[in-house]
N, C-alpha and C positions, 0 to 999 in steps of 0.2 A: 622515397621521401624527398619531393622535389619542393620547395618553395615557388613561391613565386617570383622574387627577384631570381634566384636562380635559375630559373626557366629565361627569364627574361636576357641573362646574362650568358646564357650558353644553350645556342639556338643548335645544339649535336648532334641529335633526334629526335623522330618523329614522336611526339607524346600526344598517349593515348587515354585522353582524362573519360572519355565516357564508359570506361569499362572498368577503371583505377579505383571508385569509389562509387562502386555498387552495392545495395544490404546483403547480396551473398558474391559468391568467386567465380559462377558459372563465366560469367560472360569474360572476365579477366585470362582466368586459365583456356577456355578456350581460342581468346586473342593469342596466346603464348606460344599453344599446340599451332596454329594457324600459321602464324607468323616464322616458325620454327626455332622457337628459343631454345637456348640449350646452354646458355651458362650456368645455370644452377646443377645442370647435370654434370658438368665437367668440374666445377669450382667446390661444389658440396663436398664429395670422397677428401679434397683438400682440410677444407673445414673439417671434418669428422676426425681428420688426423693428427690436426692443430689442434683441437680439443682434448686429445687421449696425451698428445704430448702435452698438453698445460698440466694435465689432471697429472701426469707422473713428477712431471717436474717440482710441481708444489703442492704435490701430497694432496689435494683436494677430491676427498668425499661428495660435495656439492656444490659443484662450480658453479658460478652464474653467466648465460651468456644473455648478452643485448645486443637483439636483432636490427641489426639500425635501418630502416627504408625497408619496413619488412612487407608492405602491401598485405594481401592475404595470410603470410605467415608461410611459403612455401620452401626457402631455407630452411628454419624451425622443424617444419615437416619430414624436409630429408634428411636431418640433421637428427631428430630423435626418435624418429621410427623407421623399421625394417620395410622401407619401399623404394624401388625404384624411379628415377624422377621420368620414364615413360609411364610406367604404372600409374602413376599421382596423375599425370596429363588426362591420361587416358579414361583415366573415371568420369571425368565431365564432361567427356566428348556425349557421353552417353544421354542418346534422344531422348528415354525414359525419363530422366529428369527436370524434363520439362514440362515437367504437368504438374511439379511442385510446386511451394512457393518458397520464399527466403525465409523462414521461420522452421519449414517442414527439413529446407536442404539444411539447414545450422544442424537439425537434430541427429538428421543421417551422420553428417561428416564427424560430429562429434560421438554417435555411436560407433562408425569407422573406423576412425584414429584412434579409439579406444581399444580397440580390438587387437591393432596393431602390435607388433612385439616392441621394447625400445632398447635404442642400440645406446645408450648411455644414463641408465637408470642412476635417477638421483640427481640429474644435472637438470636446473631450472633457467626456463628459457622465457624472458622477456621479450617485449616488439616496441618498436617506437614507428611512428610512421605520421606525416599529416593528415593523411587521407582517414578520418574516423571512424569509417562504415567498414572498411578494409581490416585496421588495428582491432576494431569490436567484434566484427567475425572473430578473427585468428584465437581471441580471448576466449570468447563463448564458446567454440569448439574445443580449447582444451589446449589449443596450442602454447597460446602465451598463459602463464602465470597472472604478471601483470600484464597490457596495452596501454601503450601511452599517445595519445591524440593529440601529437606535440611539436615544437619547429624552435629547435636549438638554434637552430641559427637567426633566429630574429628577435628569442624573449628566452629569460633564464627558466628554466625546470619549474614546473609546479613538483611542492612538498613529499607527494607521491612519487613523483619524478625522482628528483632527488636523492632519497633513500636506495630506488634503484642503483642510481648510477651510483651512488657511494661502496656499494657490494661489490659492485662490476668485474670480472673477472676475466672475459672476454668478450668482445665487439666484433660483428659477421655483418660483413655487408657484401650485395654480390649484385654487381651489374648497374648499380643505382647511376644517374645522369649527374648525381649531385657528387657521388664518392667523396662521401664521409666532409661535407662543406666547412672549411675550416676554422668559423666560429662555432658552429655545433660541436664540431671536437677539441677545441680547446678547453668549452664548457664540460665538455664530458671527463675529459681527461685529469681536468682542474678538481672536478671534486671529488673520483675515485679515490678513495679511503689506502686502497692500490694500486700499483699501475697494471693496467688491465692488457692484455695481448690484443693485438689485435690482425684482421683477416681479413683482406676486399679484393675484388676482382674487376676492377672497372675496363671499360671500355678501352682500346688502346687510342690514348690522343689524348683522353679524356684524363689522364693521371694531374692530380692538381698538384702544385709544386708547394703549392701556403698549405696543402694536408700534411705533408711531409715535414715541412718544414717543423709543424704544429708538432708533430711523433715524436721530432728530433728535439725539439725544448725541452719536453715531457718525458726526456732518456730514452727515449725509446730505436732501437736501431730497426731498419728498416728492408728488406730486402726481398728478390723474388726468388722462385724456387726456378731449379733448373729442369723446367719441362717448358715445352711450343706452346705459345699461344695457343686458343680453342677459341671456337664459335662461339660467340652470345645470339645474336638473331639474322637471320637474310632482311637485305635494305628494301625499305618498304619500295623506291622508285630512284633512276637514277642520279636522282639531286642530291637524296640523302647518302649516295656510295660517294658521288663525288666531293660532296661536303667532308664524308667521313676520311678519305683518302687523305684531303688536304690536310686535317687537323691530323691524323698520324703522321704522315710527312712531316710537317712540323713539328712533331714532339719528336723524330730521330727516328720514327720506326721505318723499317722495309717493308712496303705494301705490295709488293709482286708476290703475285701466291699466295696473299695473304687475306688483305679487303678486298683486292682485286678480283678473287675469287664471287664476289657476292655476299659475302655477310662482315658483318662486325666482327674484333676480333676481343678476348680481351686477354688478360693475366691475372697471377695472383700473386699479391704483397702478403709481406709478413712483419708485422713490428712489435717487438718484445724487447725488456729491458735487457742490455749487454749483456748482464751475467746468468742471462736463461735465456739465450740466444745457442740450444744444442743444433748443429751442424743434420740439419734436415733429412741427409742418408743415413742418420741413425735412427730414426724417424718407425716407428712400426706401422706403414702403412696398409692401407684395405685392402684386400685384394683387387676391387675394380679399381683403386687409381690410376693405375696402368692404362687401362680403357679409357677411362674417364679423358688422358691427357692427349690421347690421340688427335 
């Protein structure tokens, strides 16, 4: 969920609008596979875990989460059904499917996803994204609940809107350019009925200091967990490592071994109010997070 002043205001990386907001996700997911993304496979297991730990901590039957910058809905995806994030990639690699159209593939993927077993029944999962073609899929397949076709950060929640966020229970964002833009989440935060947890894994450089800041108004304590950084994608060219280098550098980080290697790198936050802030190793996580943090 990139804006357009925010694109304009943080030139990070390469954005790739002709695939972002296609009537279906072939061409996005296989930009993803291509390109070699993989933060949603390392940062998801996290998210799954932060979600089992919210659901014990306050006793909730039917959590609500909102996908923030959800594109297609492929957090959502790993996040409520029993699939691999190769697996997910790998389906659209598939030629066959190209002799569909976008109406035909909406109907597979929702007869798909259907099929799927889900690994946190009960729990309802919303999208926000600007990109509409993108948020409308993820909805029509099944993924979201609601989709919202919408940009916190420049105009308040339409009504629909609204009522979402007032439920709000947890906020998942992974990898976004924008990570979580800090009048979007003010707006978010301001009208949850509760304070919501929340989870993102941005880029490293890219951690915004006015998002933080925002957590920290709204009680919220903030912290990461203690696992290495993981890949998000390999840099398209070397403008975009050395750009990427520089803005780590500057935010403190060590880049030897790290971007230097070739790809993005990112982490993952965590912010919940003080007094359900449980100490992360007590945490009952996945079994693949272990992998996952490699």
């Amino acid at each position: 969920m990139t804006s357009q002043a925010s694109r304009a205001a943080t030139p990070f990386v390469t954005i790739f609008d002709e695939t972002y907001d296609q009537p279906d996700c072939r061409a996005y997911y296989r930009m993803l596979r291509q390109l070699g993304y993989s933060n949603h496979a390392h940062a998801v297991p996290i998210f799954r875990a932060v979600l089992a730990e919210l659901r014990r901590v306050r006793g909730l039957e039917t959590p609500n989460v909102l996908d923030f910058a959800s594109s297609y809905g492929i957090v959502t995806a790993l996040m409520k059904h029993s699939v691999s994030a190769d697996a997910f990639l790998e389906r659209y690699a598939n030629a066959e499917l190209d002799a569909v159209d976008a109406s035909e593939m909406q109907e597979l993927d929702r007869t798909w996803l259907a099929s799927l077993p889900e690994r946190h029944p009960g729990t309802r999962f919303n999208g926000i994204d600007v990109a509409a073609n993108a948020v409308g899929y993820a909805s029509a397949t099944g993924l979201f609940e609601h989709g919202f076709a919408e940009d916190l950060q420049v105009s308040a929640p339409s009504d629909r809107l609204l009522t979402c966020l007032e439920d709000c229970d947890l906020v998942v964002e992974c990898g976004s350019v924008a990570h979580l833009m800090p009048q979007a989440l003010d707006r978010l935060l301001s009208l949850a009925k509760r304070r919501p947890w929340l989870v993102t894994s941005p880029v490293r450089g890219n951690e915004r200091k006015a998002a933080f800041e925002v957590m920290a108004d709204h009680g919220l304590v903030v912290e990461t967990l203690d696992l290495p950084p993981f890949p998000h994608r390999r840099f398209e060219n070397q403008d975009e490592q050395a750009r990427a280098i520089g803005i780590a550098r500057a935010a403190g980080h060590e880049t030897d071994g790290v971007e230097t290697t070739g790809s993005f790198f990112a982490q993952v936050y965590v912010a919940r109010p003080a007094e359900e802030a449980t100490p992360p190793e007590v945490w009952p996580m996945p079994p693949e997070l272990g992998e996952s943090a490699k």
